[in-house]
C-alpha positions in Angstrom: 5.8 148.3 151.0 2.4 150.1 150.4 4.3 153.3 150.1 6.3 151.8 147.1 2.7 150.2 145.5 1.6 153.1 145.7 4.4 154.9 144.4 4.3 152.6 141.2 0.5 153.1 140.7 1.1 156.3 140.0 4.2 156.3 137.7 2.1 153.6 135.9 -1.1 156.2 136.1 1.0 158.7 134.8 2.7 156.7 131.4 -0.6 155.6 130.7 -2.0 159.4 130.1 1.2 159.7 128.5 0.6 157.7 126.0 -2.5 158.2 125.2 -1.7 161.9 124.9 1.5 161.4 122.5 -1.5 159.5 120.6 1.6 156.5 119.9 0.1 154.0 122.5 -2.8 153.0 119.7 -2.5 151.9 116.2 -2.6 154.6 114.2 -5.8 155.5 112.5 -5.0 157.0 109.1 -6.1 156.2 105.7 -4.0 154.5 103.0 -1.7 156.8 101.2 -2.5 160.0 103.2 -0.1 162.0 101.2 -0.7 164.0 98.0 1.9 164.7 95.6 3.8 167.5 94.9 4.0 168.3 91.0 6.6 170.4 90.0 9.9 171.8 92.3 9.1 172.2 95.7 8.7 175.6 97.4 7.0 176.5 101.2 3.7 177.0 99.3 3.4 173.9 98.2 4.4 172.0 101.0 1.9 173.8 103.4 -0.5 172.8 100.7 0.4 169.4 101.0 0.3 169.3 105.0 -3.2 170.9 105.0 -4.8 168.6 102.5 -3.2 165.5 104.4 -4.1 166.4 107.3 -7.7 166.9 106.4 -7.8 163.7 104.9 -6.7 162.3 108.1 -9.4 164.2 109.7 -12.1 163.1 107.7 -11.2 159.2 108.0 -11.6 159.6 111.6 -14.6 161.1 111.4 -16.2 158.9 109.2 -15.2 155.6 111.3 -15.6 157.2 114.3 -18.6 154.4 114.9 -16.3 151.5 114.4 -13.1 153.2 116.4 -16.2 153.7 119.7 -16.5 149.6 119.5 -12.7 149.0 119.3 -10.5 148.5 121.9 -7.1 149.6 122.1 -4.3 148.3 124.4 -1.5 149.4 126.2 1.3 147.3 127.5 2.6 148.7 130.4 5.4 147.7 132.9 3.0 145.3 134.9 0.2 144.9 133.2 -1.4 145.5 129.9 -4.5 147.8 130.1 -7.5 148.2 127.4 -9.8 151.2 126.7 -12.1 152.4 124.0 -11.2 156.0 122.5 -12.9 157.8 119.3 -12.1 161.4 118.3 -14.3 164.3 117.1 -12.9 167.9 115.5 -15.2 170.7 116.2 -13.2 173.2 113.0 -13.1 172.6 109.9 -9.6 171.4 108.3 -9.3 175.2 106.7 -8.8 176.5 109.9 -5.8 174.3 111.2 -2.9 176.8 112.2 0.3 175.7 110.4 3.7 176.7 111.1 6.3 176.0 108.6 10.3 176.8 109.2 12.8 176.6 106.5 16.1 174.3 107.8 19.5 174.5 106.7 19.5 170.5 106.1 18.7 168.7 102.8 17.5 165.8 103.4 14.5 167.9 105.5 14.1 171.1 103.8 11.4 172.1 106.0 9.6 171.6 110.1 6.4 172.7 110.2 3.9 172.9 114.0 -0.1 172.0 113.0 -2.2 173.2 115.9 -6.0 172.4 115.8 -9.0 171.9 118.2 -10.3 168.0 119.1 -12.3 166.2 121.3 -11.6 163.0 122.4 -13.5 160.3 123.8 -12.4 157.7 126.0 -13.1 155.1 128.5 -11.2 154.3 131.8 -7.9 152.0 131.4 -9.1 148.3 132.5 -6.7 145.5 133.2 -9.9 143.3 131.3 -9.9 143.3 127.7 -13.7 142.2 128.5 -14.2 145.2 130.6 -13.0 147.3 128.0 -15.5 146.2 125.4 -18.3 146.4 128.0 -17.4 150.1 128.9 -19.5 152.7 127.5 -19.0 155.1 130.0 -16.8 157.9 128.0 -15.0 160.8 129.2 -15.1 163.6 127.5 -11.7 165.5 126.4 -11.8 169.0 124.6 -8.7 170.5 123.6 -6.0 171.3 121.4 -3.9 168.9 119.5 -0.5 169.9 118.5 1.6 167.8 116.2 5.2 168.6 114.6 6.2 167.3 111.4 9.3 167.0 108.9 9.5 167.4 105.1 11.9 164.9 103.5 11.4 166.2 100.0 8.8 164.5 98.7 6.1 163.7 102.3 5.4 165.0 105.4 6.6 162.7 108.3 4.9 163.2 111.9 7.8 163.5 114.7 5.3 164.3 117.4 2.4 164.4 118.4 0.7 166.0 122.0 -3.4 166.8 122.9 -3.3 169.2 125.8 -6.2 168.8 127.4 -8.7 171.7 128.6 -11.5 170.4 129.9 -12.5 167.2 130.8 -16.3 166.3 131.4 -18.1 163.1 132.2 -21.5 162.3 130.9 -24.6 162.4 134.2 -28.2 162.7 133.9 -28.3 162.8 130.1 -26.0 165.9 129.6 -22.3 166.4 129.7 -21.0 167.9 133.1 -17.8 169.5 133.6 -15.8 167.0 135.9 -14.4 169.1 139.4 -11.3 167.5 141.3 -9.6 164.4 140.8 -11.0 161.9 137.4 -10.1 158.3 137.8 -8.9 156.8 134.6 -8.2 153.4 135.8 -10.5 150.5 136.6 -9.5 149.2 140.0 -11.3 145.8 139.6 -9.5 142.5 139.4 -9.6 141.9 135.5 -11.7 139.0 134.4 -9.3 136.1 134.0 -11.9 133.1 132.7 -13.7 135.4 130.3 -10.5 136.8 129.1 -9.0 133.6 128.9 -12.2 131.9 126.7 -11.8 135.2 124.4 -8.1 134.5 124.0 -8.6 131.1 123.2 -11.3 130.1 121.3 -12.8 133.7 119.8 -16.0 133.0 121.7 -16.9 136.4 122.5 -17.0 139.7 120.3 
C-alpha cells in the first residue's frame, strides 16, 4: 500500500505544478475589457498592435494589484483534496519588448495564431491542505522565467488558447537575501490541515 500512496502523492505533486504553470488553476487576473478595438479592415499590423497593447494592459493590472493578489489565496481542487496557496507576479521588461509571433491561417473564422514570449517572476507559497495555512504563509518562493502564451484571432479579439511559465530558476528567500535553491524544493505543506479553524472560517466568516 505505501508504494501506491506514494505513487499518488506524486501524480497529485505533479498536477498541482501543472496547473499552476498552465496559469488555469487560479481565477484569472485581468482587467475589464482588456481588448482594444480594431478601426478599419484588419491586416497582421494591426492585429500585432492589438495583442501588444492587450497584453500590456494585462501586465500593468497585475502589477498594480500585485499587493492585494500577495494576501489572496487561491485554491486548487485536486483529486483528494483541495489545496490553497498565495501567488503574485512581477515582469522584469517592459511590455515593448514582448516577442510576438504571428501566423497567417487558411481558416476564417481565425484569420490569424500568434506565440507571445516574455520574462516573469512569480511568487508563490507552498500548496497547503489549510485554507488557514495559506493565509498565514508568507514564506514565498521565488520563480524567474519565461512565460509563453498562444493566442487566436477571431476577427475582431485575441483569445488565449494556452498558456505555459517555464521555469529557470527557483530561489527561496534566507538571511534577508534571495538564495538560489539546490536539489529538491518542496511545494506542499505536509501538515494535517487545520480542520476547527477552517471549519469556523467556513461557517461564520470569523477570520480574514
Amino acid at each position: 500500500m505505501a508504494p501506491r500512496r506514494a505513487m499518488r502523492k506524486y501524480w497529485t505533486i505533479l498536477l498541482l505544478g501543472f496547473l499552476i504553470g498552465c496559469s488555469s488553476a487560479a481565477k484569472p487576473r485581468i482587467p475589464t475589457n482588456p481588448d482594444p478595438l480594431i478601426k478599419g479592415e484588419v491586416n497582421e499590423d494591426k492585429a500585432v498592435r492589438a495583442l501588444q497593447m492587450k497584453l500590456a494592459k494585462q501586465i500593468e493590472y497585475v502589477q498594480e494589484n500585485s499587493e492585494q493578489y500577495r494576501k489572496e489565496v487561491v485554491a486548487i481542487p485536486a483529486r483528494e483534496a483541495t489545496y490553497y496557496y498565495k501567488y503574485y507576479d512581477e515582469f522584469p521588461e517592459d511590455p515593448s519588448e514582448i516577442s510576438i509571433s504571428i501566423s497567417p491561417t487558411e481558416t476564417y473564422s481565425t484569420p490569424y495564431t500568434a506565440e507571445a514570449k516574455y520574462r516573469k517572476v512569480r511568487y508563490q507559497t507552498r500548496y497547503s491542505k489549510s485554507e488557514g495555512k495559506a493565509s498565514n504563509d508568507d514564506d514565498f518562493i521565488r520563480d524567474e522565467g519565461v512565460q509563453k502564451d498562444t493566442f487566436e484571432f477571431d476577427g475582431e479579439k485575441w483569445r488565449l488558447k494556452g498558456s505555459v511559465f517555464e521555469v529557470l530558476k527557483t530561489s527561496v528567500y534566507r538571511e534577508d537575501e534571495w538564495r538560489a535553491s539546490r536539489g529538491h524544493l518542496r511545494r506542499v505543506e505536509e501538515d494535517e490541515p487545520e480542520l476547527f479553524v477552517d471549519k469556523v472560517r467556513t461557517l461564520f466568516g470569523l477570520l480574514d
